[in-house]
C-alpha positions as MATLAB code, in Angstrom:
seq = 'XXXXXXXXXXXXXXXXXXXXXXXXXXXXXXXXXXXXXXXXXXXXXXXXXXXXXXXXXXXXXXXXXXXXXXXXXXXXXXXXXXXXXXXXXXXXXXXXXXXXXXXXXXXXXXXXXXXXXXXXXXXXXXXXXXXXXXXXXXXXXXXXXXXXXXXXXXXXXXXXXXXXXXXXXXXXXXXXXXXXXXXXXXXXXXXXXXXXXXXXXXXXXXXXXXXXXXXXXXXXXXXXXXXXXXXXXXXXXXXXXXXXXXXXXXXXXXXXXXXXXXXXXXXXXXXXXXXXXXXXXXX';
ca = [
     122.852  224.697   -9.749;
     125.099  222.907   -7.011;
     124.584  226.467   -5.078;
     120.494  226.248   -5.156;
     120.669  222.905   -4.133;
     123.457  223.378   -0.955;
     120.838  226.462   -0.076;
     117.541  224.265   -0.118;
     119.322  221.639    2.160;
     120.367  224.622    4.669;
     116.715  225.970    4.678;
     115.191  222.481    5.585;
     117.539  221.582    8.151;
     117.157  225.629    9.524;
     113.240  224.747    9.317;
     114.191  221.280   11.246;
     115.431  222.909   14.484;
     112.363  224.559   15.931;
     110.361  221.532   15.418;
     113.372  219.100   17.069;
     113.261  222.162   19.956;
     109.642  221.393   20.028;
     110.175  217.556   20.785;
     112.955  218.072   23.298;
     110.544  220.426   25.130;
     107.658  218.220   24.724;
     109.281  214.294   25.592;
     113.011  215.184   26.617;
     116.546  214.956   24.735;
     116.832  211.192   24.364;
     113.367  210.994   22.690;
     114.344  214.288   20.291;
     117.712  212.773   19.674;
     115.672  209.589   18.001;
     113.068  211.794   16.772;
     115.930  213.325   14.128;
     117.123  211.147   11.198;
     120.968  210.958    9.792;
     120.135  212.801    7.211;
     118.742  216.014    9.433;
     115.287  215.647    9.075;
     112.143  214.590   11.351;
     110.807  211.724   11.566;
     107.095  211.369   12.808;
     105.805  208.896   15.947;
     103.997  206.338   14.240;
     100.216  205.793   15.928;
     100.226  204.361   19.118;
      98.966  201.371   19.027;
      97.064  199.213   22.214;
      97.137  195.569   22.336;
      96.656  194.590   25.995;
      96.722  196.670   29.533;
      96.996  194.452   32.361;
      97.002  195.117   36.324;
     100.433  195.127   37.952;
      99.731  196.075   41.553;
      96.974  195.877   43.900;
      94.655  193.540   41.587;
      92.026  191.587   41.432;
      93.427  189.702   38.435;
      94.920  190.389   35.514;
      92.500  192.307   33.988;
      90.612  193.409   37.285;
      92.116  196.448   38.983;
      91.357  198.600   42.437;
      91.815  202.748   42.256;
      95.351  203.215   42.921;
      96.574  199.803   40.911;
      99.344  200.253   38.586;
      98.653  199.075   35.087;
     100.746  198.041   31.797;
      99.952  198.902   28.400;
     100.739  197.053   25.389;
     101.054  197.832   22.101;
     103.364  199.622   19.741;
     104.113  202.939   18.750;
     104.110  204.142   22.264;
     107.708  206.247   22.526;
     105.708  209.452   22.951;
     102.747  208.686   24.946;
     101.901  211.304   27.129;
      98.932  210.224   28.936;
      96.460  206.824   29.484;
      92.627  208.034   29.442;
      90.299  206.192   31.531;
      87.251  206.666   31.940;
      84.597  208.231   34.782;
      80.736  208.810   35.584;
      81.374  212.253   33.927;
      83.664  211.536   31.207;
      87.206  210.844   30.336;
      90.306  210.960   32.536;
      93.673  211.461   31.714;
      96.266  210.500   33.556;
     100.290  211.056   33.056;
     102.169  207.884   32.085;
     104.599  207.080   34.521;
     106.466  204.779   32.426;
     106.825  204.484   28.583;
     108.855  202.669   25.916;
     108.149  201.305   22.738;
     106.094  198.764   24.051;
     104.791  199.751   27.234;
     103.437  202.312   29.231;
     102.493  202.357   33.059;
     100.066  204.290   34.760;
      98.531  204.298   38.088;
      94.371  204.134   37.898;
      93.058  207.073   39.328;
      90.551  207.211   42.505;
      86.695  207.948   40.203;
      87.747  205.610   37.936;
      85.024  203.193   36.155;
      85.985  199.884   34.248;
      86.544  201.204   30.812;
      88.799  200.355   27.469;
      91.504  202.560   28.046;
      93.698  204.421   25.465;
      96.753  206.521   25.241;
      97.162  210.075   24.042;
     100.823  210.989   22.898;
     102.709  214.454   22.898;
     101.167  215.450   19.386;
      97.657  214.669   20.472;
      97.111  211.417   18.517;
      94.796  209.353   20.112;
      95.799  205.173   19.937;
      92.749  202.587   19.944;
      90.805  201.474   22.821;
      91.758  198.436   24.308;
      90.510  195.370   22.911;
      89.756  193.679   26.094;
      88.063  195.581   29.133;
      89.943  197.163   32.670;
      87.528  196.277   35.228;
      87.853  198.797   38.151;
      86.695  197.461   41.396;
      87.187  198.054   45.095;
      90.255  197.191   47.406;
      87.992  194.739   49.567;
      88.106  192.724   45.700;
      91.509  192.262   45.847;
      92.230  187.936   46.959;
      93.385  187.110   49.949;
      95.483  184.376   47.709;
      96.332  184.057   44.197;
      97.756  181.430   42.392;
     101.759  182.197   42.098;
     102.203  181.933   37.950;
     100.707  184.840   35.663;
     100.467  182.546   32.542;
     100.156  179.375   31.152;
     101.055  176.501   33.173;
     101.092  172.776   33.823;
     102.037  169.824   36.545;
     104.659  168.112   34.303;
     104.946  164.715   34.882;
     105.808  162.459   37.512;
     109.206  163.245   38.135;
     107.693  167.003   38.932;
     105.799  165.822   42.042;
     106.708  166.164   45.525;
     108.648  163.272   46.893;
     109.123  162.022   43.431;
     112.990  160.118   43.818;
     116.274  162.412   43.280;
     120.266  161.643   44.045;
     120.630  161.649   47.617;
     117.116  162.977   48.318;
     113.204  163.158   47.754;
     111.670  166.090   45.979;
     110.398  168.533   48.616;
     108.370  170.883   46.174;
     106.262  170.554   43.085;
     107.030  172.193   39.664;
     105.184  173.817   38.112;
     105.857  174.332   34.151;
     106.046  177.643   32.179;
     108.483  179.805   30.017;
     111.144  181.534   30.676;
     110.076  185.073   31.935;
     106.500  184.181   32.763;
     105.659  186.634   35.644;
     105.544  185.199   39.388;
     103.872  186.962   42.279;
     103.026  186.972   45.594;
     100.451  184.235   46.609;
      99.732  186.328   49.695;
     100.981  188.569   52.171;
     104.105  187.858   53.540;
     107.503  189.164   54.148;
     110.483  187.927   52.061;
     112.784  186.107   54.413;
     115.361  185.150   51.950;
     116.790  186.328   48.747;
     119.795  184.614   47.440;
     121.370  182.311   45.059;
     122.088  178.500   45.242;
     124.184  176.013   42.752;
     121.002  173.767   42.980;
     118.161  176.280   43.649;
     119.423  178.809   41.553;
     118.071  182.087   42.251;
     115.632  181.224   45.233;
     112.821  183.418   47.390;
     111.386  182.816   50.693;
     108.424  183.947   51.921;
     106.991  184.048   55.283;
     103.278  184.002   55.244;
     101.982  186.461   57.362;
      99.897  185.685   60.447;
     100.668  182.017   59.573;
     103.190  179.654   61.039;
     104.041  178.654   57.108;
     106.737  179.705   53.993;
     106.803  179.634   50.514;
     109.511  178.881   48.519;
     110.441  179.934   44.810;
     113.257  178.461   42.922;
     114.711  178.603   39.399;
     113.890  182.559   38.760;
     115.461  183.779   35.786;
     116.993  186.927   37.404;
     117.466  187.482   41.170;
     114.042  188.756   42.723;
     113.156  192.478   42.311;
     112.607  192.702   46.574;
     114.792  192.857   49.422;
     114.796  190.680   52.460;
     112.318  192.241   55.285;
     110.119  193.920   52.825;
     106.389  192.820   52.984;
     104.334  192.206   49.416;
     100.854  191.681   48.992;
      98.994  188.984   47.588;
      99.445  189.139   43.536;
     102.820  191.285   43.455;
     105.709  190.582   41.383;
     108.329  188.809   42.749;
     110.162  187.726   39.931;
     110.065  185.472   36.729;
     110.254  181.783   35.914;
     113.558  180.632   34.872;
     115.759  177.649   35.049;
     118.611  178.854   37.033;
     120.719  176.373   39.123;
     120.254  172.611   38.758;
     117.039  172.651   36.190;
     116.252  171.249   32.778;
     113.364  173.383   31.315;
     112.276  176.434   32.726;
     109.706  176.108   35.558;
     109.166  177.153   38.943;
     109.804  174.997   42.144;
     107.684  176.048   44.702;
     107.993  174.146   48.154;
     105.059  174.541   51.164;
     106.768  174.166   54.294;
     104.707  174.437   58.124;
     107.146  176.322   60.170;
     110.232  177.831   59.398;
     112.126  177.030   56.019;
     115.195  175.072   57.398;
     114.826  176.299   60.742;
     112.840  173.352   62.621;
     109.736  173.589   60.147;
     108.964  170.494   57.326;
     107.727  170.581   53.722;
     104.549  168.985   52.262;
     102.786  168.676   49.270;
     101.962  171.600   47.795;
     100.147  170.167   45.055;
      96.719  170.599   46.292;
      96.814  173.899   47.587;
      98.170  174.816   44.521;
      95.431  173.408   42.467;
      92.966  175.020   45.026;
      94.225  178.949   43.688;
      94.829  177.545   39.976;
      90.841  176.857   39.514;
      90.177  180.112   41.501;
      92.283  182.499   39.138;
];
Protein backbone atom coordinates (compact mmCIF):
# COMPACT_ATOMS: atom_id res chain seq x y z
CA UNK A 1 0.00 0.00 0.00
CA UNK A 2 2.71 2.62 1.24
CA UNK A 3 4.51 1.56 -2.27
CA UNK A 4 1.27 2.57 -4.57
CA UNK A 5 0.95 5.56 -2.78
CA UNK A 6 5.03 6.78 -2.88
CA UNK A 7 4.47 5.80 -6.86
CA UNK A 8 1.25 8.04 -7.42
CA UNK A 9 3.09 11.03 -5.70
CA UNK A 10 6.23 10.42 -8.17
CA UNK A 11 3.85 10.30 -11.25
CA UNK A 12 2.12 13.69 -10.34
CA UNK A 13 5.09 15.54 -9.53
CA UNK A 14 6.83 13.74 -13.02
CA UNK A 15 3.44 15.08 -14.72
CA UNK A 16 4.19 18.60 -12.81
CA UNK A 17 7.47 19.40 -14.61
CA UNK A 18 6.45 19.91 -18.21
CA UNK A 19 3.69 22.11 -17.23
CA UNK A 20 6.18 24.27 -14.60
CA UNK A 21 8.67 24.12 -17.99
CA UNK A 22 5.71 25.51 -19.72
CA UNK A 23 5.35 28.59 -17.27
CA UNK A 24 9.06 29.32 -17.09
CA UNK A 25 8.98 29.46 -20.92
CA UNK A 26 5.86 31.36 -21.05
CA UNK A 27 6.38 34.33 -17.94
CA UNK A 28 10.09 33.59 -16.74
CA UNK A 29 11.66 31.68 -13.57
CA UNK A 30 10.50 33.99 -10.80
CA UNK A 31 6.84 33.76 -11.99
CA UNK A 32 7.25 29.61 -12.41
CA UNK A 33 9.01 29.50 -9.10
CA UNK A 34 5.52 31.03 -7.50
CA UNK A 35 3.52 29.23 -9.93
CA UNK A 36 4.69 25.73 -7.96
CA UNK A 37 3.27 24.99 -4.46
CA UNK A 38 5.36 23.32 -1.36
CA UNK A 39 3.83 20.46 -1.85
CA UNK A 40 5.01 20.03 -5.81
CA UNK A 41 2.06 20.81 -7.49
CA UNK A 42 0.61 23.80 -9.77
CA UNK A 43 -1.18 26.24 -8.83
CA UNK A 44 -3.42 28.15 -11.42
CA UNK A 45 -3.40 32.30 -12.07
CA UNK A 46 -6.54 33.32 -10.71
CA UNK A 47 -8.64 35.69 -13.43
CA UNK A 48 -7.28 38.86 -13.99
CA UNK A 49 -9.21 41.17 -12.78
CA UNK A 50 -9.53 45.26 -14.02
CA UNK A 51 -10.54 47.87 -11.68
CA UNK A 52 -9.14 51.16 -13.04
CA UNK A 53 -6.45 52.10 -15.99
CA UNK A 54 -5.32 55.51 -15.71
CA UNK A 55 -2.87 57.75 -17.98
CA UNK A 56 0.67 58.09 -16.67
CA UNK A 57 2.47 60.03 -19.38
CA UNK A 58 1.62 62.38 -22.01
CA UNK A 59 -2.18 62.95 -20.83
CA UNK A 60 -4.88 64.79 -21.08
CA UNK A 61 -6.09 63.75 -17.62
CA UNK A 62 -6.38 60.95 -15.80
CA UNK A 63 -8.51 59.11 -17.80
CA UNK A 64 -7.74 61.01 -21.19
CA UNK A 65 -4.70 59.71 -23.03
CA UNK A 66 -2.66 60.73 -26.49
CA UNK A 67 -1.13 57.61 -28.81
CA UNK A 68 2.10 56.95 -27.28
CA UNK A 69 0.84 57.69 -23.40
CA UNK A 70 1.78 55.18 -20.93
CA UNK A 71 -1.09 53.78 -18.96
CA UNK A 72 -1.66 51.79 -15.49
CA UNK A 73 -3.93 49.05 -14.95
CA UNK A 74 -5.60 48.12 -11.88
CA UNK A 75 -6.97 45.27 -10.66
CA UNK A 76 -5.99 41.90 -9.32
CA UNK A 77 -4.95 38.74 -10.55
CA UNK A 78 -2.59 40.30 -12.96
CA UNK A 79 0.96 38.21 -12.27
CA UNK A 80 0.66 36.71 -15.74
CA UNK A 81 -0.72 39.25 -17.97
CA UNK A 82 0.68 39.10 -21.19
CA UNK A 83 -0.90 41.74 -23.13
CA UNK A 84 -3.54 45.04 -22.68
CA UNK A 85 -6.12 45.01 -25.76
CA UNK A 86 -7.29 48.23 -26.96
CA UNK A 87 -9.24 48.86 -29.30
CA UNK A 88 -9.18 50.29 -33.24
CA UNK A 89 -11.50 51.28 -36.32
CA UNK A 90 -10.89 47.61 -37.39
CA UNK A 91 -10.89 45.75 -34.27
CA UNK A 92 -8.89 44.86 -31.27
CA UNK A 93 -5.24 45.59 -30.50
CA UNK A 94 -2.97 43.93 -28.40
CA UNK A 95 -0.25 45.29 -27.07
CA UNK A 96 2.72 43.67 -24.76
CA UNK A 97 2.63 44.80 -21.12
CA UNK A 98 5.62 46.49 -20.27
CA UNK A 99 5.15 46.25 -16.68
CA UNK A 100 3.16 43.76 -14.48
CA UNK A 101 2.64 42.76 -10.84
CA UNK A 102 -0.11 41.71 -8.91
CA UNK A 103 -1.73 44.83 -9.12
CA UNK A 104 -0.62 46.60 -12.03
CA UNK A 105 0.26 46.47 -15.43
CA UNK A 106 1.72 49.25 -17.81
CA UNK A 107 1.42 49.60 -21.32
CA UNK A 108 2.13 52.20 -23.80
CA UNK A 109 -1.21 53.11 -26.13
CA UNK A 110 -0.50 52.32 -29.48
CA UNK A 111 -0.58 54.94 -32.57
CA UNK A 112 -4.60 53.71 -34.31
CA UNK A 113 -5.80 53.57 -31.10
CA UNK A 114 -9.63 54.64 -30.36
CA UNK A 115 -11.00 55.44 -26.75
CA UNK A 116 -12.11 52.06 -25.67
CA UNK A 117 -12.53 49.87 -22.20
CA UNK A 118 -9.46 48.13 -22.26
CA UNK A 119 -8.66 44.59 -20.93
CA UNK A 120 -5.80 42.29 -20.34
CA UNK A 121 -5.07 38.90 -21.83
CA UNK A 122 -2.63 36.68 -19.67
CA UNK A 123 -0.12 33.84 -20.77
CA UNK A 124 -2.98 31.10 -20.71
CA UNK A 125 -5.29 33.16 -22.83
CA UNK A 126 -7.82 34.22 -20.15
CA UNK A 127 -9.32 37.26 -20.96
CA UNK A 128 -9.95 39.83 -17.57
CA UNK A 129 -13.08 42.32 -17.75
CA UNK A 130 -13.28 45.48 -19.55
CA UNK A 131 -12.65 48.41 -17.70
CA UNK A 132 -15.34 49.87 -15.82
CA UNK A 133 -14.64 53.38 -16.67
CA UNK A 134 -13.63 54.50 -20.34
CA UNK A 135 -9.71 55.39 -21.87
CA UNK A 136 -10.38 58.29 -23.95
CA UNK A 137 -7.70 58.45 -26.74
CA UNK A 138 -7.16 61.84 -28.09
CA UNK A 139 -4.52 63.84 -29.89
CA UNK A 140 -1.13 65.34 -28.56
CA UNK A 141 -2.40 69.02 -29.35
CA UNK A 142 -5.12 67.77 -26.18
CA UNK A 143 -2.57 67.44 -23.89
CA UNK A 144 -2.73 71.06 -21.18
CA UNK A 145 -0.41 73.41 -21.34
CA UNK A 146 -0.92 73.33 -17.26
CA UNK A 147 -2.35 70.98 -14.90
CA UNK A 148 -3.10 71.27 -11.50
CA UNK A 149 0.04 69.64 -9.44
CA UNK A 150 -2.05 66.90 -7.07
CA UNK A 151 -3.59 63.65 -8.79
CA UNK A 152 -6.25 63.18 -6.00
CA UNK A 153 -8.25 64.51 -3.49
CA UNK A 154 -7.31 67.70 -2.03
CA UNK A 155 -8.06 70.73 0.09
CA UNK A 156 -6.71 74.44 1.31
CA UNK A 157 -6.50 73.52 5.04
CA UNK A 158 -7.01 76.23 7.14
CA UNK A 159 -5.56 79.40 7.90
CA UNK A 160 -2.36 78.52 9.15
CA UNK A 161 -1.91 76.78 5.44
CA UNK A 162 -1.97 80.14 3.61
CA UNK A 163 0.80 82.07 2.32
CA UNK A 164 2.17 84.59 4.72
CA UNK A 165 0.19 83.00 7.43
CA UNK A 166 2.78 83.74 10.82
CA UNK A 167 5.69 81.05 11.57
CA UNK A 168 8.94 81.22 14.13
CA UNK A 169 11.24 83.57 12.68
CA UNK A 170 9.36 83.90 9.37
CA UNK A 171 6.10 84.25 7.15
CA UNK A 172 4.83 81.34 5.15
CA UNK A 173 6.11 81.71 1.58
CA UNK A 174 3.90 78.85 -0.03
CA UNK A 175 0.44 77.45 0.35
CA UNK A 176 -0.40 73.80 1.34
CA UNK A 177 -2.19 72.02 -0.10
CA UNK A 178 -3.75 68.81 1.82
CA UNK A 179 -3.70 65.12 0.71
CA UNK A 180 -2.39 61.60 1.80
CA UNK A 181 0.55 60.25 1.98
CA UNK A 182 1.54 58.87 -1.54
CA UNK A 183 -1.00 60.85 -3.51
CA UNK A 184 0.74 61.29 -6.94
CA UNK A 185 2.33 64.87 -7.83
CA UNK A 186 3.23 65.97 -11.32
CA UNK A 187 4.46 68.41 -13.39
CA UNK A 188 2.22 71.58 -13.65
CA UNK A 189 4.06 72.38 -16.87
CA UNK A 190 7.10 72.23 -18.72
CA UNK A 191 10.05 72.97 -17.00
CA UNK A 192 13.39 71.72 -16.07
CA UNK A 193 14.11 70.50 -12.50
CA UNK A 194 16.64 72.86 -11.03
CA UNK A 195 16.92 71.28 -7.70
CA UNK A 196 16.57 67.96 -6.11
CA UNK A 197 17.60 67.60 -2.58
CA UNK A 198 16.75 67.24 0.97
CA UNK A 199 16.22 69.87 3.78
CA UNK A 200 15.65 69.44 7.82
CA UNK A 201 12.65 71.87 7.24
CA UNK A 202 11.63 71.20 3.58
CA UNK A 203 12.19 67.73 3.69
CA UNK A 204 12.57 66.22 0.43
CA UNK A 205 12.12 69.39 -1.88
CA UNK A 206 11.87 69.95 -6.00
CA UNK A 207 12.45 72.93 -8.02
CA UNK A 208 11.23 73.64 -11.11
CA UNK A 209 12.06 76.17 -13.61
CA UNK A 210 9.19 77.00 -15.81
CA UNK A 211 10.15 77.01 -19.16
CA UNK A 212 10.06 80.12 -21.36
CA UNK A 213 9.02 81.91 -18.12
CA UNK A 214 11.05 84.00 -15.75
CA UNK A 215 9.17 81.84 -12.76
CA UNK A 216 9.80 78.38 -10.36
CA UNK A 217 7.86 76.05 -8.65
CA UNK A 218 8.57 74.62 -5.60
CA UNK A 219 7.51 71.15 -3.99
CA UNK A 220 8.14 70.27 -0.45
CA UNK A 221 7.31 67.45 1.97
CA UNK A 222 7.54 64.43 -0.78
CA UNK A 223 7.44 61.21 0.77
CA UNK A 224 10.50 59.77 -1.09
CA UNK A 225 13.16 61.85 -2.92
CA UNK A 226 11.81 62.77 -6.54
CA UNK A 227 12.05 60.09 -9.29
CA UNK A 228 14.11 62.96 -11.75
CA UNK A 229 17.44 64.31 -11.85
CA UNK A 230 18.49 67.90 -11.86
CA UNK A 231 18.67 69.28 -15.68
CA UNK A 232 16.12 66.92 -16.95
CA UNK A 233 13.01 68.62 -18.57
CA UNK A 234 9.24 67.07 -17.75
CA UNK A 235 6.17 67.92 -19.32
CA UNK A 236 3.12 69.26 -18.05
CA UNK A 237 1.22 66.29 -15.99
CA UNK A 238 4.42 63.99 -15.30
CA UNK A 239 5.24 62.43 -12.13
CA UNK A 240 7.47 64.02 -10.04
CA UNK A 241 6.95 62.45 -6.92
CA UNK A 242 4.37 61.86 -4.03
CA UNK A 243 2.91 63.84 -1.15
CA UNK A 244 4.49 63.20 2.07
CA UNK A 245 5.36 64.92 5.25
CA UNK A 246 9.03 64.80 5.27
CA UNK A 247 11.06 67.49 7.18
CA UNK A 248 9.33 69.97 9.50
CA UNK A 249 5.43 68.90 8.72
CA UNK A 250 2.47 67.73 10.74
CA UNK A 251 0.09 65.88 8.29
CA UNK A 252 1.00 64.96 5.01
CA UNK A 253 0.54 67.68 2.35
CA UNK A 254 2.36 69.38 -0.23
CA UNK A 255 3.99 72.92 0.06
CA UNK A 256 4.14 74.40 -3.10
CA UNK A 257 5.74 78.01 -3.29
CA UNK A 258 5.32 80.43 -6.72
CA UNK A 259 8.28 82.45 -6.90
CA UNK A 260 8.95 85.32 -10.10
CA UNK A 261 12.55 84.86 -10.80
CA UNK A 262 14.95 82.60 -9.55
CA UNK A 263 14.24 80.44 -6.31
CA UNK A 264 16.76 82.06 -3.83
CA UNK A 265 18.75 83.57 -6.40
CA UNK A 266 17.38 87.34 -6.58
CA UNK A 267 13.68 86.18 -7.46
CA UNK A 268 10.54 86.59 -4.61
CA UNK A 269 7.58 84.35 -3.74
CA UNK A 270 3.83 85.17 -3.95
CA UNK A 271 0.70 83.74 -3.42
CA UNK A 272 0.14 80.88 -5.12
CA UNK A 273 -3.24 80.41 -4.02
CA UNK A 274 -5.03 81.71 -6.95
CA UNK A 275 -3.21 80.27 -9.63
CA UNK A 276 -3.62 77.24 -7.97
CA UNK A 277 -7.31 77.43 -7.76
CA UNK A 278 -7.25 78.59 -11.49
CA UNK A 279 -5.83 74.66 -12.64
CA UNK A 280 -7.90 72.98 -9.64
CA UNK A 281 -11.43 74.03 -11.39
CA UNK A 282 -9.80 73.26 -14.82
CA UNK A 283 -8.79 69.51 -13.99
Amino acid sequence: MFQQTHSSVRLVRLASAPIIALIALAVGPSAASAAQSSAGGVVAPGTPKIEDVRCLTRCVSGHSATPGATVQVRGSSLDYVRSVVFRSEDGPLKVKSTYRDGERVKAVVPSDAVSSRPYVVDFQGTKSNRSPVELEVLPPSAIPTQVFPIRGPHDYGSAMARFGAPRSGHTHEGQDVMAACGTKLVSVQQARVRYRAYQSAAGNYIVLHNIGTNTDFVYMHLVRPAPVRVGQVVSAGQSVGNVGETGDASGCHLHFEYWVGPWYGGGHPIDPLPFLKQLDRKS
